[in-house]
Backbone of each chain as ProteinMPNN parsed JSONL, in Angstrom:
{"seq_chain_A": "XXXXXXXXXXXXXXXXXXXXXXXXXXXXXXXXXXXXXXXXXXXXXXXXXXXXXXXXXXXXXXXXXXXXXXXXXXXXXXXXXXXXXXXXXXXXXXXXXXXXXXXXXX", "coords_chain_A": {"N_chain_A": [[24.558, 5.343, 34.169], [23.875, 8.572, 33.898], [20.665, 9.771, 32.017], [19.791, 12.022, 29.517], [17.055, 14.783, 30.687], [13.778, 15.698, 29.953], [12.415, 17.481, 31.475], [14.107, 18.83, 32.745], [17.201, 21.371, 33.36], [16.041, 23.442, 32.346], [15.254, 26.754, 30.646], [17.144, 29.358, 31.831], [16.293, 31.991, 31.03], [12.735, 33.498, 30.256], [11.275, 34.705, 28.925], [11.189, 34.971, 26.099], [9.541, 32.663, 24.029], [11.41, 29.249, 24.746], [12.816, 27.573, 21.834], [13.897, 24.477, 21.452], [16.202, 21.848, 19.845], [16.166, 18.883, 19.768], [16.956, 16.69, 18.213], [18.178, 16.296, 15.381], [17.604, 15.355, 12.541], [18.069, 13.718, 8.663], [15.382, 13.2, 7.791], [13.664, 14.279, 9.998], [12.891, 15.616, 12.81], [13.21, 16.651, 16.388], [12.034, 18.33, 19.116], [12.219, 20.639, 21.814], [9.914, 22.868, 23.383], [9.612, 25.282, 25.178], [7.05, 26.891, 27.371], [6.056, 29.988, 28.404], [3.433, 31.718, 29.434], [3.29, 32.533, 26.932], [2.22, 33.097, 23.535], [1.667, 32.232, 20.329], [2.211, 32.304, 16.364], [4.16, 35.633, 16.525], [1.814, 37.152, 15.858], [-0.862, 36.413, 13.568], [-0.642, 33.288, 11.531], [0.842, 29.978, 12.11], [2.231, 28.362, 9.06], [3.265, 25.856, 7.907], [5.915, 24.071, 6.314], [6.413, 21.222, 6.942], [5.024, 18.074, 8.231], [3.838, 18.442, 12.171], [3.657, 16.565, 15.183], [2.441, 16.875, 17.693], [2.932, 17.045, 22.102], [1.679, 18.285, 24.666], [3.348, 18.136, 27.604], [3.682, 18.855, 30.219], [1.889, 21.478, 32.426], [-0.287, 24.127, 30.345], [-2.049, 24.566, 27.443], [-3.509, 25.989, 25.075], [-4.461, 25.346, 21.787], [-5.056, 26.711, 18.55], [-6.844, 26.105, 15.451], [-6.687, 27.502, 11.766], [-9.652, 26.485, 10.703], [-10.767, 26.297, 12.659], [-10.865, 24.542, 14.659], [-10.491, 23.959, 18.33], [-8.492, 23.143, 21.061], [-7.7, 22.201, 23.883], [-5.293, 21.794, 25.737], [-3.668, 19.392, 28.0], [-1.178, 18.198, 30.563], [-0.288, 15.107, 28.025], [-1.681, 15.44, 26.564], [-2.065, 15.319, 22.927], [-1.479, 16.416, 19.616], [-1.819, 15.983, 15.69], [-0.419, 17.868, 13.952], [-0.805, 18.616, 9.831], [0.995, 19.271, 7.34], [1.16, 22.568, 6.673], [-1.466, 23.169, 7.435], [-2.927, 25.563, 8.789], [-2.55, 27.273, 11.819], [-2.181, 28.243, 15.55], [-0.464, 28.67, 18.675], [-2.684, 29.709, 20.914], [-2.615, 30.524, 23.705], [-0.782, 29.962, 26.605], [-0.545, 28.876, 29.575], [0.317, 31.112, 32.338], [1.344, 31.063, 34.495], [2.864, 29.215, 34.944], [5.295, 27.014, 33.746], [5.204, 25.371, 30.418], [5.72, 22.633, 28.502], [6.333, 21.583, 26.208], [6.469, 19.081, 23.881], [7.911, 18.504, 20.227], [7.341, 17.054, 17.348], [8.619, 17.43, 14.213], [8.288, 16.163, 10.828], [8.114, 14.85, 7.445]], "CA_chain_A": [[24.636, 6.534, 33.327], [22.711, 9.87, 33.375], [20.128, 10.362, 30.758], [19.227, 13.662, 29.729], [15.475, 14.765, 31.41], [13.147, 16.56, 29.283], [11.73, 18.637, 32.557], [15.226, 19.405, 33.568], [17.503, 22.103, 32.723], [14.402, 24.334, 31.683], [15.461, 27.902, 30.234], [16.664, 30.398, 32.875], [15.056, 33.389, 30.617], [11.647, 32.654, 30.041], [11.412, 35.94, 28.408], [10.706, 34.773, 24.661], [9.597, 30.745, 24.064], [12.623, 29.143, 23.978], [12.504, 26.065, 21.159], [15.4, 23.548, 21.386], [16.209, 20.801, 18.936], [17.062, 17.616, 20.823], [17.034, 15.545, 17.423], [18.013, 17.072, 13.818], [18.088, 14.395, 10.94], [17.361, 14.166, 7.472], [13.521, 13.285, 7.972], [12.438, 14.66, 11.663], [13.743, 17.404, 14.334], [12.683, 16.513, 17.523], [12.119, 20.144, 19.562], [11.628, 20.999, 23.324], [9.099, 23.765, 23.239], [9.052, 25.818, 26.67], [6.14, 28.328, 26.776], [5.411, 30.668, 29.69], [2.477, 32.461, 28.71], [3.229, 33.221, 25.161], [1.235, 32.836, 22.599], [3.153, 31.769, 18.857], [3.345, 33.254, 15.909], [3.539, 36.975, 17.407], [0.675, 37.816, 14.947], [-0.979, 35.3, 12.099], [-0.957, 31.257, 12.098], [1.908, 29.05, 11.639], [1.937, 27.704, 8.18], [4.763, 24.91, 8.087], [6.315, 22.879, 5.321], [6.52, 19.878, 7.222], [3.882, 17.684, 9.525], [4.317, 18.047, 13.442], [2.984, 16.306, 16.074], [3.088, 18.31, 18.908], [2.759, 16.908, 22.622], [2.35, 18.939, 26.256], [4.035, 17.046, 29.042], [3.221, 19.721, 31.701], [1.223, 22.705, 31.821], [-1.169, 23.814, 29.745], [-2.18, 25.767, 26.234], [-4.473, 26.345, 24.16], [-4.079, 25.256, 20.541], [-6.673, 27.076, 17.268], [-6.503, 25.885, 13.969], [-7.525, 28.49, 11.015], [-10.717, 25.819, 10.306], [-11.674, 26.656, 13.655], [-11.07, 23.656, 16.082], [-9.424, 24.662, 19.42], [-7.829, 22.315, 21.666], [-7.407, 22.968, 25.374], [-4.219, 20.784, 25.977], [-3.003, 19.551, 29.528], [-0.327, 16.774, 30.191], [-0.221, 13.995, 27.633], [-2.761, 15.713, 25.308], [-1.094, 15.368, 21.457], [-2.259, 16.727, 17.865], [-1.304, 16.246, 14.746], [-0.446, 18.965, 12.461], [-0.504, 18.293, 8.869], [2.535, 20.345, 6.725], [0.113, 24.053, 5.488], [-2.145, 23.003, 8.305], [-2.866, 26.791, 10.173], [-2.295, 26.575, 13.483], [-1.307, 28.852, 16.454], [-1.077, 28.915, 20.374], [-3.447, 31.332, 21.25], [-2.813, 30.412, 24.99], [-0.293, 29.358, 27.432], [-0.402, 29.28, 30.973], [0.976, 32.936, 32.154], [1.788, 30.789, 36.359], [3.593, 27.842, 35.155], [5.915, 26.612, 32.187], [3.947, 24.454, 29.697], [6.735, 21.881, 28.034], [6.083, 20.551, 24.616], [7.574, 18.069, 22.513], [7.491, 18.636, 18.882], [8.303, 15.981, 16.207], [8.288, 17.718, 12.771], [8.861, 15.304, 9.511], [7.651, 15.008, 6.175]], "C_chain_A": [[23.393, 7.377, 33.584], [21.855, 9.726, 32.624], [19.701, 11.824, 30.939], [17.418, 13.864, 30.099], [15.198, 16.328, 30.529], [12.696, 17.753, 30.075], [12.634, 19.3, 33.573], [16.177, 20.402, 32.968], [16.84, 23.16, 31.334], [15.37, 25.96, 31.438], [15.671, 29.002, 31.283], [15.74, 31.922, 32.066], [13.903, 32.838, 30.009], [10.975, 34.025, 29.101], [10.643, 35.761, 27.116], [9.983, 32.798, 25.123], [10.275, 30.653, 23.699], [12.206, 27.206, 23.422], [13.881, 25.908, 20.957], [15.271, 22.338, 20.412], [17.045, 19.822, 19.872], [17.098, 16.478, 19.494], [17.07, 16.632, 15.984], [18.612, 16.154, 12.662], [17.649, 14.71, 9.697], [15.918, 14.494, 7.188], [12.985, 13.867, 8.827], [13.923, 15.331, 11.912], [12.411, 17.19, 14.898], [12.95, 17.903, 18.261], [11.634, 19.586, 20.956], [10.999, 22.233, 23.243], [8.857, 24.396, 24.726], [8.346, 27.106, 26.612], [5.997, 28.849, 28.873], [4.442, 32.038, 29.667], [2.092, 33.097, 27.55], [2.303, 32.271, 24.834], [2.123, 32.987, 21.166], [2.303, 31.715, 17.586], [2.632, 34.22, 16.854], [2.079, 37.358, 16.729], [0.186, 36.121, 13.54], [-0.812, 33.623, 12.997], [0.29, 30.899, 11.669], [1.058, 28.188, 10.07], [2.89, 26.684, 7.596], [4.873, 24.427, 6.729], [6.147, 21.406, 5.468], [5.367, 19.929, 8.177], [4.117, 18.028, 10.732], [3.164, 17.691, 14.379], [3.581, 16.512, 17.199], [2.294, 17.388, 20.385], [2.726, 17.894, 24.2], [2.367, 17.766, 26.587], [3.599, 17.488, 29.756], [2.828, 20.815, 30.95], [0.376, 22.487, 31.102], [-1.365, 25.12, 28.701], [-3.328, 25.165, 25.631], [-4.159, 26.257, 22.525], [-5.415, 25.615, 19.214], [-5.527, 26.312, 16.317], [-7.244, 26.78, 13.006], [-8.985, 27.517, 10.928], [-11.717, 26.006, 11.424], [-12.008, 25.77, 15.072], [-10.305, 24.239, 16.777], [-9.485, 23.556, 20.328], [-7.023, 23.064, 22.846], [-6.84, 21.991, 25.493], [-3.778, 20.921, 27.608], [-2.06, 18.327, 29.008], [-0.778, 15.398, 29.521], [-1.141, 13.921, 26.212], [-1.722, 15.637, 23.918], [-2.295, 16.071, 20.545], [-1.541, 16.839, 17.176], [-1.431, 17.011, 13.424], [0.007, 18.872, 11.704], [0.352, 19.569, 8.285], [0.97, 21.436, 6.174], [-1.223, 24.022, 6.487], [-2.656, 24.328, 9.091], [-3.121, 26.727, 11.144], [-1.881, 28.167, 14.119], [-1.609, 28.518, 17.652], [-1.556, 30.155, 20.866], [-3.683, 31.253, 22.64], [-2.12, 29.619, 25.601], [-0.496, 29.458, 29.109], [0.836, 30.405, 31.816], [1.846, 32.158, 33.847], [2.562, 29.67, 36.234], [4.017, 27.143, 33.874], [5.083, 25.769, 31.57], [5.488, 23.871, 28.939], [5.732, 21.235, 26.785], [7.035, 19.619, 23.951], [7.061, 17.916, 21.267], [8.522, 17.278, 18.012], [7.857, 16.582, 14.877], [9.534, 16.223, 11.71], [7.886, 15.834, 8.408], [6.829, 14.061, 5.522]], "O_chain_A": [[22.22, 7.011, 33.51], [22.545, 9.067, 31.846], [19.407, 12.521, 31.91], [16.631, 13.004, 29.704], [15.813, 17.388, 30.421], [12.58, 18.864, 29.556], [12.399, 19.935, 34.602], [16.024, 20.372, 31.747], [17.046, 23.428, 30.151], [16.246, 26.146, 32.283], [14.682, 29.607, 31.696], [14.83, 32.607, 32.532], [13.976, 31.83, 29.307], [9.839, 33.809, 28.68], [9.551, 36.315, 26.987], [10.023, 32.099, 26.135], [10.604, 31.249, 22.673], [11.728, 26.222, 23.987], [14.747, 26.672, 20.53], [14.141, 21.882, 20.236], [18.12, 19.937, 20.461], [17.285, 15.313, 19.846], [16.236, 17.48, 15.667], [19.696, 16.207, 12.082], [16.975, 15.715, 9.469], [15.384, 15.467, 6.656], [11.789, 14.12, 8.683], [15.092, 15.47, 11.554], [11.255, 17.329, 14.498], [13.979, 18.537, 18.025], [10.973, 18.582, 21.222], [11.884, 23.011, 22.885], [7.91, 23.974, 25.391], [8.743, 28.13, 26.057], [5.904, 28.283, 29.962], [4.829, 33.187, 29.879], [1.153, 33.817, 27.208], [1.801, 31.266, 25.338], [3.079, 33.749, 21.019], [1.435, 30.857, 17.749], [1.597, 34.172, 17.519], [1.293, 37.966, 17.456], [0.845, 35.243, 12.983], [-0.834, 33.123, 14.122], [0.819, 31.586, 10.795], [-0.056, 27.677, 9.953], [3.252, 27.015, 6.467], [3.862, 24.397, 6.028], [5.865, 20.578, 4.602], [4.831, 20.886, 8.736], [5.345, 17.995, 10.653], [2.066, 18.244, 14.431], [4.738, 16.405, 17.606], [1.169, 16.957, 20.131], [3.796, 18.138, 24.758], [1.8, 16.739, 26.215], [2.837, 16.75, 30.382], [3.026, 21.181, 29.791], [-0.042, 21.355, 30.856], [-1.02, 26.28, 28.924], [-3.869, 24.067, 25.755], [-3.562, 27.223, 22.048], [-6.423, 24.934, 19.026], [-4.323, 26.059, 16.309], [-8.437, 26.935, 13.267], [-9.797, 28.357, 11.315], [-12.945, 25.943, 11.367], [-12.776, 25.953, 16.016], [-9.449, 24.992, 16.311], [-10.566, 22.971, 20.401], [-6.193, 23.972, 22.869], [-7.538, 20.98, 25.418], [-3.599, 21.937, 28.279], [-1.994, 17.726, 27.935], [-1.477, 14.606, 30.153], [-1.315, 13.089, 25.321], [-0.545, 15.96, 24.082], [-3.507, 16.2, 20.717], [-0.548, 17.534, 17.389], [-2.102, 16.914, 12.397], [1.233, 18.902, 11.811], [0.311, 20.691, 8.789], [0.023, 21.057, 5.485], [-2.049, 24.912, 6.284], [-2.824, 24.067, 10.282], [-4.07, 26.025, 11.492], [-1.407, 29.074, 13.434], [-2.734, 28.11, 17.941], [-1.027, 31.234, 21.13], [-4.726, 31.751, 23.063], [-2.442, 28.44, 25.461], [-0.565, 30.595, 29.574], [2.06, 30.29, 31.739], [2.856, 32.718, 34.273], [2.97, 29.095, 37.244], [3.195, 26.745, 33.048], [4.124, 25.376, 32.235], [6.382, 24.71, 28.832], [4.683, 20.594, 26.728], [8.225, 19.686, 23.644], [5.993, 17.341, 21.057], [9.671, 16.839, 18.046], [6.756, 16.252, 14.436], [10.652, 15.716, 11.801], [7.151, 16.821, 8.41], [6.444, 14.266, 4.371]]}, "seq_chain_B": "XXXXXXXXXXXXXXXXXXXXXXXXXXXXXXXXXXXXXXXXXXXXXXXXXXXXXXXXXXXXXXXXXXXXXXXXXXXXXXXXXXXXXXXXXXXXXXXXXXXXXXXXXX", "coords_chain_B": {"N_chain_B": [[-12.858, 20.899, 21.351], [-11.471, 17.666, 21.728], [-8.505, 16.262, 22.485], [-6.307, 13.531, 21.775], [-5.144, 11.442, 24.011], [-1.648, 10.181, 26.065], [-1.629, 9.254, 28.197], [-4.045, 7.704, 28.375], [-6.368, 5.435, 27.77], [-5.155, 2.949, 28.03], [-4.117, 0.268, 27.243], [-6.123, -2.73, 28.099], [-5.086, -5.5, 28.285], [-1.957, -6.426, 29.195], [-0.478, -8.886, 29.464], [1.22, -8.828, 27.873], [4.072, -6.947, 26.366], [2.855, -4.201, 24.986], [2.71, -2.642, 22.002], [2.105, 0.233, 19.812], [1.503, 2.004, 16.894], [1.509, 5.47, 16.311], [1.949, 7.767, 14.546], [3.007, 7.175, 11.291], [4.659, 7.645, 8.864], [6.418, 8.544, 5.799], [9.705, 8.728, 6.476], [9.544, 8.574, 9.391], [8.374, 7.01, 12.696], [6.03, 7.183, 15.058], [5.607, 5.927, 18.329], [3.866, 4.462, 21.058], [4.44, 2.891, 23.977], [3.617, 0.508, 26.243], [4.473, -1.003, 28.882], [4.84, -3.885, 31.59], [6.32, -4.392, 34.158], [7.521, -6.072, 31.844], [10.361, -7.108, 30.154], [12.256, -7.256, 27.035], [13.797, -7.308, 24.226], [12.761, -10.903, 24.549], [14.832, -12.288, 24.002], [18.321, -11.916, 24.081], [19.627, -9.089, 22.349], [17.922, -5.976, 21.119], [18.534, -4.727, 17.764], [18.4, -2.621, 15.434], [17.032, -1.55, 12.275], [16.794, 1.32, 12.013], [17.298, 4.506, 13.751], [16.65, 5.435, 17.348], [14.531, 7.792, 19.27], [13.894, 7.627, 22.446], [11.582, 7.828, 25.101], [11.152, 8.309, 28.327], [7.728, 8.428, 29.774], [6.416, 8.048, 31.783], [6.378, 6.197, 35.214], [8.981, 3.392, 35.284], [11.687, 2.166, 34.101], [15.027, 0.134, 33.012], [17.655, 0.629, 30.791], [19.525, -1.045, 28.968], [23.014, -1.309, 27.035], [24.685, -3.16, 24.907], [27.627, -2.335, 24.578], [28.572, -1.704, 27.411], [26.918, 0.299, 28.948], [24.466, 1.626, 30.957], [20.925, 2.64, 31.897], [19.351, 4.464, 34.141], [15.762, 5.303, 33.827], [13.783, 7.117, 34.702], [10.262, 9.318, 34.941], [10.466, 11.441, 32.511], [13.076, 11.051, 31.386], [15.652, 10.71, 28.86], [16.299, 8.337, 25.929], [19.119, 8.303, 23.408], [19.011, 6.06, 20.702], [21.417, 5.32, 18.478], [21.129, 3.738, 14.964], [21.523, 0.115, 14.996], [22.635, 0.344, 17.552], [23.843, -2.196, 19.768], [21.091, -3.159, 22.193], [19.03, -3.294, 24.84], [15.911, -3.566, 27.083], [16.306, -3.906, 30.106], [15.053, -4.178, 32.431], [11.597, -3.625, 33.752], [8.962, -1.331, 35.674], [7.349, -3.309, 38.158], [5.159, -3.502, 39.052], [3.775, -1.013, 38.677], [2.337, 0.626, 35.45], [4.669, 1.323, 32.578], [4.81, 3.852, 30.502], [6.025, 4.94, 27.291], [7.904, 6.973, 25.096], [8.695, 6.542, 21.552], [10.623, 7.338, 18.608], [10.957, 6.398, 15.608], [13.671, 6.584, 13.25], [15.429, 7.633, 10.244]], "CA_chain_B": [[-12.232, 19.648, 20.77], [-10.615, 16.333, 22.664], [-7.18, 15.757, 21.881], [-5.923, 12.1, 21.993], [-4.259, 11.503, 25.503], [-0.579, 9.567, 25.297], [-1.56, 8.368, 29.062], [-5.446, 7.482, 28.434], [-6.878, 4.204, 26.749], [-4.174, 2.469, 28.135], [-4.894, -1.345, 26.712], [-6.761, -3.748, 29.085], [-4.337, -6.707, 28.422], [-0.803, -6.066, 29.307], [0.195, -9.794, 29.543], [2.45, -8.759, 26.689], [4.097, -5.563, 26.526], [2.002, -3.549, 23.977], [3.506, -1.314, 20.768], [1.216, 0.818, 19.133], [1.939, 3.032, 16.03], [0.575, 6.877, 16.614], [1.924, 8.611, 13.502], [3.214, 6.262, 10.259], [5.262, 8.44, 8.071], [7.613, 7.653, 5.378], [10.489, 8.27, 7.583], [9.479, 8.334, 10.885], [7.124, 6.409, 13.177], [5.951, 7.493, 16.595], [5.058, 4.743, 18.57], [3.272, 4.534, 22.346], [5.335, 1.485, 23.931], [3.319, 0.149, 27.246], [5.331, -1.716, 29.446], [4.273, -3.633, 32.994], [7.031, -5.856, 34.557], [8.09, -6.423, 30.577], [11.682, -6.854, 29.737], [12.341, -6.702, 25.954], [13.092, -8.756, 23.541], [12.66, -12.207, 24.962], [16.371, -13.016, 24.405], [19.395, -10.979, 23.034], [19.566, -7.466, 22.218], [17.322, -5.487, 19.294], [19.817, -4.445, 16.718], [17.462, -2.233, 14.393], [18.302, -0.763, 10.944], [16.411, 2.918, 12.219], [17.784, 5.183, 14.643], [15.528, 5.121, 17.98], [15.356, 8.504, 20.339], [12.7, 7.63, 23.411], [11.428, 9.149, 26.537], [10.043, 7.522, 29.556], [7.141, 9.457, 30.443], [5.508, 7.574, 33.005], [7.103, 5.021, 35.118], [10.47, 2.904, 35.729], [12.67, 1.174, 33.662], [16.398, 0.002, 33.028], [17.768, 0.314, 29.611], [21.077, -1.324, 28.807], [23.572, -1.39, 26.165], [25.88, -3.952, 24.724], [28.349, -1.626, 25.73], [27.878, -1.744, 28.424], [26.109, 1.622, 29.31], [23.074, 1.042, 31.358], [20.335, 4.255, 32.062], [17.879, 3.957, 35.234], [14.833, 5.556, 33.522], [12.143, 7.176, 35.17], [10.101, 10.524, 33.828], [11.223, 12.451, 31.186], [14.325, 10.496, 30.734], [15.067, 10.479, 27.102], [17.901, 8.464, 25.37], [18.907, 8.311, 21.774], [19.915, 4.763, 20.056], [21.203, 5.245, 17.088], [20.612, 2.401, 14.29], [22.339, -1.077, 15.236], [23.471, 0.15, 18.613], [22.272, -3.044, 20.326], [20.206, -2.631, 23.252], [17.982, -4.162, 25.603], [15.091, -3.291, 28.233], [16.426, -5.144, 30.823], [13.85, -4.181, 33.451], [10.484, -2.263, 33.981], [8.607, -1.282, 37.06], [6.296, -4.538, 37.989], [4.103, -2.554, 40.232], [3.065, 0.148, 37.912], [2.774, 0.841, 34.064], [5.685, 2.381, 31.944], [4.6, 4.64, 29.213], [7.615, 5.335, 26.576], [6.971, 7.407, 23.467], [9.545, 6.209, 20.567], [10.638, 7.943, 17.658], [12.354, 6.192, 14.814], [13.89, 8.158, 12.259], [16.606, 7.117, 9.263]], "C_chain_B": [[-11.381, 18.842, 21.526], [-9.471, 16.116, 21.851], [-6.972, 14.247, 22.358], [-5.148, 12.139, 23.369], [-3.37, 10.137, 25.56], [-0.661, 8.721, 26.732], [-2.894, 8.139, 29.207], [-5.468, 6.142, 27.334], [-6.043, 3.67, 26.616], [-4.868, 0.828, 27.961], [-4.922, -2.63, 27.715], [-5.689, -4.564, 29.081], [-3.022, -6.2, 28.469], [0.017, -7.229, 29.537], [1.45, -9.406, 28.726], [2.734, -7.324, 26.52], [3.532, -5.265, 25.104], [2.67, -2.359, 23.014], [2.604, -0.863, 19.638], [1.718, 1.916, 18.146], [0.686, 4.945, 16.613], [0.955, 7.449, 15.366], [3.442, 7.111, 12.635], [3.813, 6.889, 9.218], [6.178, 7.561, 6.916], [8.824, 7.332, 5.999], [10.696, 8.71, 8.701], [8.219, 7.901, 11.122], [6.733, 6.984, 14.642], [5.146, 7.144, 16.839], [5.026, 5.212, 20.499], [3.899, 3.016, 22.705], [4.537, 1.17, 25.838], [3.606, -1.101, 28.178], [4.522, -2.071, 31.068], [5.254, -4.79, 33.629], [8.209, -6.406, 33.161], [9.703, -6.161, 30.546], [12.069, -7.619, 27.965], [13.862, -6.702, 25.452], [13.244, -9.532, 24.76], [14.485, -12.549, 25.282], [17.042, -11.781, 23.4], [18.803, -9.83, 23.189], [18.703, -6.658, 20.838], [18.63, -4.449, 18.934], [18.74, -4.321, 15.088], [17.827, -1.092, 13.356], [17.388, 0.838, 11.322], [16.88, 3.367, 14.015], [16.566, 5.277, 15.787], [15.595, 6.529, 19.411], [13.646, 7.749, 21.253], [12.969, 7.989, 24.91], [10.56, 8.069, 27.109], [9.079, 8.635, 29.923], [6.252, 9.374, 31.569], [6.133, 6.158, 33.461], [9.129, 4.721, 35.306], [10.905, 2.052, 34.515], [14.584, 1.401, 33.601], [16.83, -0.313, 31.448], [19.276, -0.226, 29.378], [21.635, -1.263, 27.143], [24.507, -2.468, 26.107], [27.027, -3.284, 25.232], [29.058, -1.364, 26.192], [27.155, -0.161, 29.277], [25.077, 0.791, 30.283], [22.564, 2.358, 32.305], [19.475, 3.549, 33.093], [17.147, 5.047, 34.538], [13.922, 6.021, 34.302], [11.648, 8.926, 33.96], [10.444, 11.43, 33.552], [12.678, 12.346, 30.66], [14.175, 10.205, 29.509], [16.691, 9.588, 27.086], [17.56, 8.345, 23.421], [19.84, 7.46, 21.068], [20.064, 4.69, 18.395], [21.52, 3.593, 16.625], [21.756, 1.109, 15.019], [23.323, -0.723, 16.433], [22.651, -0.869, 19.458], [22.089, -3.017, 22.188], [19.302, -3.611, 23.93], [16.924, -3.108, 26.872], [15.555, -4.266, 29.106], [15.521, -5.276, 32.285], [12.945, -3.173, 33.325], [9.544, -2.396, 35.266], [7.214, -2.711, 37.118], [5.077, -4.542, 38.643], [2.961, -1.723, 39.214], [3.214, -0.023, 36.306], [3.762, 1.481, 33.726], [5.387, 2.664, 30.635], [5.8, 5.226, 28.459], [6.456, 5.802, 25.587], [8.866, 7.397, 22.705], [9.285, 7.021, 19.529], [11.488, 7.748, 16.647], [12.223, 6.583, 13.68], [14.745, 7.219, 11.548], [17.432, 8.199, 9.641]], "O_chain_B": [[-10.431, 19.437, 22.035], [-9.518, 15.819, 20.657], [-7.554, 13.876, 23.377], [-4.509, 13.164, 23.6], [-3.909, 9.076, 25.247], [-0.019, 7.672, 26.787], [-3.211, 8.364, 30.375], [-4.742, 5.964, 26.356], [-5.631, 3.511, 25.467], [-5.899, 0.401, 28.482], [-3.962, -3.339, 28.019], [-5.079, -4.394, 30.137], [-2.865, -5.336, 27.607], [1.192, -6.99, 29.815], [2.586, -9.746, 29.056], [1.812, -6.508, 26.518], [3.746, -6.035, 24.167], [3.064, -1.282, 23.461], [2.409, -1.561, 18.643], [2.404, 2.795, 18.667], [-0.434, 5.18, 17.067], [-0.112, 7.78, 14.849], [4.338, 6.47, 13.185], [3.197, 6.486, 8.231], [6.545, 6.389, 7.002], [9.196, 6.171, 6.172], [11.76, 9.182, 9.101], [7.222, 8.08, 10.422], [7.757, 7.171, 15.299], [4.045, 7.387, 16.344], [5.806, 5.962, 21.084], [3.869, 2.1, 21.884], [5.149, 1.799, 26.701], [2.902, -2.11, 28.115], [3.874, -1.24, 31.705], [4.936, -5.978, 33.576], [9.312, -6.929, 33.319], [10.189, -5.085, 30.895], [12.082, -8.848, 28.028], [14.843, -6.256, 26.046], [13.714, -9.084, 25.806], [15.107, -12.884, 26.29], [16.601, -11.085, 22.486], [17.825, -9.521, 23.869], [19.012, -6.891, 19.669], [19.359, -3.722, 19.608], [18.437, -5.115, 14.198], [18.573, -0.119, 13.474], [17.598, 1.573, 10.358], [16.789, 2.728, 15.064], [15.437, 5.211, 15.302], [16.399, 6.436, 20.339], [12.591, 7.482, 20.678], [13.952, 8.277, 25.593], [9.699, 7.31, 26.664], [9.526, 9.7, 30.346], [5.576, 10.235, 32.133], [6.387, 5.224, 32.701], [10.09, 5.485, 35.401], [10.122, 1.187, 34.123], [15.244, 2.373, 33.968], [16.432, -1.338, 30.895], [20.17, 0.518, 29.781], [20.861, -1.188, 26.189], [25.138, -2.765, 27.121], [27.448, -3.635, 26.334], [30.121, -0.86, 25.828], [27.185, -0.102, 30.506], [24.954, -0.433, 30.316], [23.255, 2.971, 33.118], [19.001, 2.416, 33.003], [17.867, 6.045, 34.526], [13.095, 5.184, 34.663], [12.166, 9.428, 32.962], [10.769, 12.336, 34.318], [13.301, 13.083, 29.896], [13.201, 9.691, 28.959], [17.725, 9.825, 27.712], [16.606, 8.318, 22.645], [21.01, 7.737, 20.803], [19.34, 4.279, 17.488], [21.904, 2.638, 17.3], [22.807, 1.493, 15.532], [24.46, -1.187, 16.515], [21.477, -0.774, 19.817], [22.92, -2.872, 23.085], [18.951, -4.671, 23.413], [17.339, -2.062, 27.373], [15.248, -5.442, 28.915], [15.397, -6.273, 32.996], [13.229, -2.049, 32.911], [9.402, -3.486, 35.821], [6.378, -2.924, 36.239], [4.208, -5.409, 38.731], [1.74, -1.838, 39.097], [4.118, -0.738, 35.871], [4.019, 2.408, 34.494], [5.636, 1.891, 29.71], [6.539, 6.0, 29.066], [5.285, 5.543, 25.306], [9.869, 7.971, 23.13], [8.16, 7.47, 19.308], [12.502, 8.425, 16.476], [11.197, 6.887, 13.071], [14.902, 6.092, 12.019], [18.557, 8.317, 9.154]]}, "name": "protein", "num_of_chains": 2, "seq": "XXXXXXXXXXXXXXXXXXXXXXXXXXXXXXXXXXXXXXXXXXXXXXXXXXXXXXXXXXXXXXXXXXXXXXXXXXXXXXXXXXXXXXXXXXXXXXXXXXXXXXXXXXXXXXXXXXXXXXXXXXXXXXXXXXXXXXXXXXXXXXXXXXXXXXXXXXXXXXXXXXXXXXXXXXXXXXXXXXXXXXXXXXXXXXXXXXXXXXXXXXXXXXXXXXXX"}
């Protein structure tokens, strides 16, 4: 049997970041996160409801938190963001997709 | 700021395949699973009351199903076992390490 490959069937428009849900249960939503030089929210910080711990696979970004740490992520780097946590990517790589895997729960 | 790295501080002893918690939630866990040669359990199939999605992200293995399904694994193969589908590792590369990242959910 096949399995499905996280670094396969990548987004032909790369246009916006496109976020996919590869897992949606009661507690967690598992996400594929493909960035190609964006930067997320358009303006302001993410302020979530729920925790996520966020992984790149490939590529590379740049992660602030309002408190002021910043996190230069390459493959395999993780962080975990607590639910109200402010957060944004204030930096993707503009020459080469950056793949994330997000696990939000509660 | 250093982010944690999901293929760094990989654990000296690997006689035994190694399962480490990374995030401990109420319901969900996400667990670092380091595999070298390991095939999993010992005997029989795990038949576990939480749903299980995981990703090879480094590495070989062979995952089977009662079944009978059976996935060749290498990176960024993901599958997704839900609860009491029973299962086995029935091989992993004996050469190299295999890094899995697990994610069980209700």
């Amino acid at each position: 049997m096949n399995a499905d490959n996280l670094f396969e069937n990548l987004p032909a428009d790369l246009s916006n970041e496109v976020f996919e849900d590869i897992i949606r249960a009661e507690g967690v939503r598992i996400e594929r996160i493909v960035s190609l030089g964006h930067t997320s929210p358009e303006s302001g910080w993410y302020d979530q409801e729920e925790h996520e711990w966020v992984i790149v696979l490939k590529g590379k970004a740049i992660l602030e938190f309002e408190d002021g740490r910043v996190y230069h992520l390459s493959a395999g780097d993780y962080v975990n963001v607590p639910a109200h946590a402010r957060h944004k990517v204030a930096w993707t790589d503009p020459d080469n997709v950056t793949i994330w895997l997000a696990v939000f729960y509660r």
